[in-house]
C-alpha positions as a printed NumPy array, in Angstrom:
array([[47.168, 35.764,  3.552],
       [44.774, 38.468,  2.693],
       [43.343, 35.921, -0.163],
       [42.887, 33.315,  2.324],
       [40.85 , 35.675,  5.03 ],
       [38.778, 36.936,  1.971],
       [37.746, 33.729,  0.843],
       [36.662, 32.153,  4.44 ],
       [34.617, 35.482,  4.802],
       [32.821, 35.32 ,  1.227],
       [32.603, 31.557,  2.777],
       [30.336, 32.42 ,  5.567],
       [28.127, 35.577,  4.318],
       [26.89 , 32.899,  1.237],
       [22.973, 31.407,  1.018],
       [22.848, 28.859,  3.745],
       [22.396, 25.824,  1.138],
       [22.964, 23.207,  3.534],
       [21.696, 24.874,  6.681],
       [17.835, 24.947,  4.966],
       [18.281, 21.799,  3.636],
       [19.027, 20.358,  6.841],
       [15.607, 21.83 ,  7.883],
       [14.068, 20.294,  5.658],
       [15.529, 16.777,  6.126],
       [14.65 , 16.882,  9.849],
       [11.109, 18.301,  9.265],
       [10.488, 15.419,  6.899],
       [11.788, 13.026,  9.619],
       [ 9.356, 14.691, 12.035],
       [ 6.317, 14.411,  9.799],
       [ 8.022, 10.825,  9.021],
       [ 7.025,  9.852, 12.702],
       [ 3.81 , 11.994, 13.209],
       [ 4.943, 15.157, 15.03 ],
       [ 2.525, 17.04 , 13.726],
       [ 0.136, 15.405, 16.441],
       [ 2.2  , 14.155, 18.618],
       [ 4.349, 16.75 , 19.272],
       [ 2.33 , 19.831, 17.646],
       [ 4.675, 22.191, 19.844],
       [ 7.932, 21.465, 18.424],
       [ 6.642, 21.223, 15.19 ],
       [ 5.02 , 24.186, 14.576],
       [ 8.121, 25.895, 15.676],
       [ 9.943, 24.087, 12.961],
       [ 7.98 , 25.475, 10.64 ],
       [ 7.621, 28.886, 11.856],
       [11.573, 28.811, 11.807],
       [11.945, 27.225,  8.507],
       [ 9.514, 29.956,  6.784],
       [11.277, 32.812,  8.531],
       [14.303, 31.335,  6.631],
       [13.065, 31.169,  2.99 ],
       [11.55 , 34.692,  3.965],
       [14.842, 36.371,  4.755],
       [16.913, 34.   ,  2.163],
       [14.606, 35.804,  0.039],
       [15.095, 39.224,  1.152],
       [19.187, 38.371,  0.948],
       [19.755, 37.91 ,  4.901],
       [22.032, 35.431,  4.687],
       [22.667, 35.31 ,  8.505],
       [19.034, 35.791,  9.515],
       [18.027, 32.505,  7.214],
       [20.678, 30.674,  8.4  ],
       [19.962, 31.256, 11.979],
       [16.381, 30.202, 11.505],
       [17.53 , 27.499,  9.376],
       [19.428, 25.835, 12.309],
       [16.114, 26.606, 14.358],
       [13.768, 25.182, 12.679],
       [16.128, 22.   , 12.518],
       [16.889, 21.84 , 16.227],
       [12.428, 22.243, 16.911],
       [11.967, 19.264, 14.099],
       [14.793, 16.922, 16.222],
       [12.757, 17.809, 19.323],
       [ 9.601, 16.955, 17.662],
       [10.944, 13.702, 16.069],
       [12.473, 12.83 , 19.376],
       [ 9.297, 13.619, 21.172],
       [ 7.014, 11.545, 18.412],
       [ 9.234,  8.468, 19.13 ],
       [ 8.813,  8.602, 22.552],
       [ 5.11 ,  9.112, 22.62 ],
       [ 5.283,  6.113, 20.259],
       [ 7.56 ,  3.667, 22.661],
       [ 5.718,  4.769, 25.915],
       [ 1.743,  4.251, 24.598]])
C-alpha cells in the first residue's frame, strides 16, 4: 500500500512532459489559424504562459511549469477559437 501511494506521488511531482507539449500543440494550432493578429490577446498570453513554464521547468518547479503549461494551452484554444471565428464572421 505504501508502494502504491509512493509511486502516484513521484507520479505527480515529475517534469510536466505532456502538459508543455500540449502548449505547444495548441500554440501551433493558434499560429496555424492566425491568432497572432486576430486574436493578439489570447495569444500573447499563451506565450507569456508557455515561457513562464520552460522558465520554472528550468529552475525544477515542477508544479509552477505545469500550471503555466495548462495556461498557456487554455489562452492558445481561446485564441484559435477566436481566429476561427473572426475568419467565419468577415
Amino acid at each position: 500500500m505504501i508502494f502504491v501511494v509512493v509511486v502516484l506521488l513521484a507520479g505527480c511531482s515529475g517534469a510536466p512532459v505532456q502538459e508543455m507539449s500540449d502548449a505547444r500543440q495548441a500554440i501551433k494550432a493558434a499560429v496555424s489559424v492566425g491568432a497572432q493578429t486576430k486574436s493578439p490577446s489570447s495569444f500573447s498570453k499563451a506565450q507569456k504562459h508557455l515561457l513562464s513554464a520552460k522558465a520554472a521547468l528550468e529552475q525544477g518547479h515542477f508544479s509552477r511549469a505545469r500550471s503555466n503549461a495548462i495556461r498557456a494551452k487554455q489562452h492558445a484554444i481561446k485564441a484559435r477559437q477566436i481566429s476561427i471565428n473572426y475568419q467565419v464572421n468577415y
